[in-house]
C-alpha positions in Angstrom: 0.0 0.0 0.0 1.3 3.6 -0.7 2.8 5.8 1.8 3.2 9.4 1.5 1.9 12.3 -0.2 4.1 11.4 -3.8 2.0 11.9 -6.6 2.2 13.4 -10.4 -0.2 16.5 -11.6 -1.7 17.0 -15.0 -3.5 20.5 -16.1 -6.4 19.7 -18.4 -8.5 22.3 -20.3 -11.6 20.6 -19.5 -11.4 19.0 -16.0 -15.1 17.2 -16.5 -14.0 15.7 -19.6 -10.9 14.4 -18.4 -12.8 12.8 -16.0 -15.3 11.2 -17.9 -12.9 10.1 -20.3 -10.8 8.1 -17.3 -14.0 7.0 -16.1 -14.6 5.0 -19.2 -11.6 3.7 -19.6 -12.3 2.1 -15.8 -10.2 4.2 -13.4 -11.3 5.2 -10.0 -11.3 8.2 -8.3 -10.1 9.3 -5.2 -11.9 12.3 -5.6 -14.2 13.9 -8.4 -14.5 17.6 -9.1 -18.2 17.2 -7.5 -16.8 16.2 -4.3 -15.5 18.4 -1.3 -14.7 22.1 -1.7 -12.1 22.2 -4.7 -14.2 21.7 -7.5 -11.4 23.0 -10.4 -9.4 19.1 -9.3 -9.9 15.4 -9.2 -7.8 12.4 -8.2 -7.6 9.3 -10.0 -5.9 6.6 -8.6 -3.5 4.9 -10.7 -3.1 0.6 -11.1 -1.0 0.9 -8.0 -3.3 3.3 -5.9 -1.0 6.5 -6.2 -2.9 9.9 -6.3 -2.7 11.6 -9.8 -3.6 14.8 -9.9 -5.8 16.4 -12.7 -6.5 20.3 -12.6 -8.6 22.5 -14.4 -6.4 24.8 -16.0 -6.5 28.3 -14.5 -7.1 27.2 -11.2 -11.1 27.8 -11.0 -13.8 25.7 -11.2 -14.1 23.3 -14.4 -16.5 24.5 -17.4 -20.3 23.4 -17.2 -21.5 20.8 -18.6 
């Protein structure tokens, strides 16, 4: 099991996208843009259950759908 805060970051131009398009291809979450107060990020959780980081790029929260 992972230890540690060690984990890679990714800016996207469209954070809900990104999501959905991991989604699909079957990776989890460790938290969505919907959840908690930081709605312009999202963790996915890599094959080996390390945090990647995916932000909307600008900082603020992700385009509407």
């Amino acid at each position: 099991e992972p230890k540690g805060f060690g984990h890679i970051g990714f800016l996207v131009d469209d954070l809900n996208a990104a999501v959905a398009s991991l989604e699909a291809a079957g990776y989890k979450f460790q938290k969505k843009p919907s959840d908690g107060k930081i709605p312009w990020l999202a963790f996915a959780l890599d094959p080996d259950n390390y945090w990647v980081e995916i932000i909307q790029r600008g900082g603020g929260p992700a385009p509407k759908e």
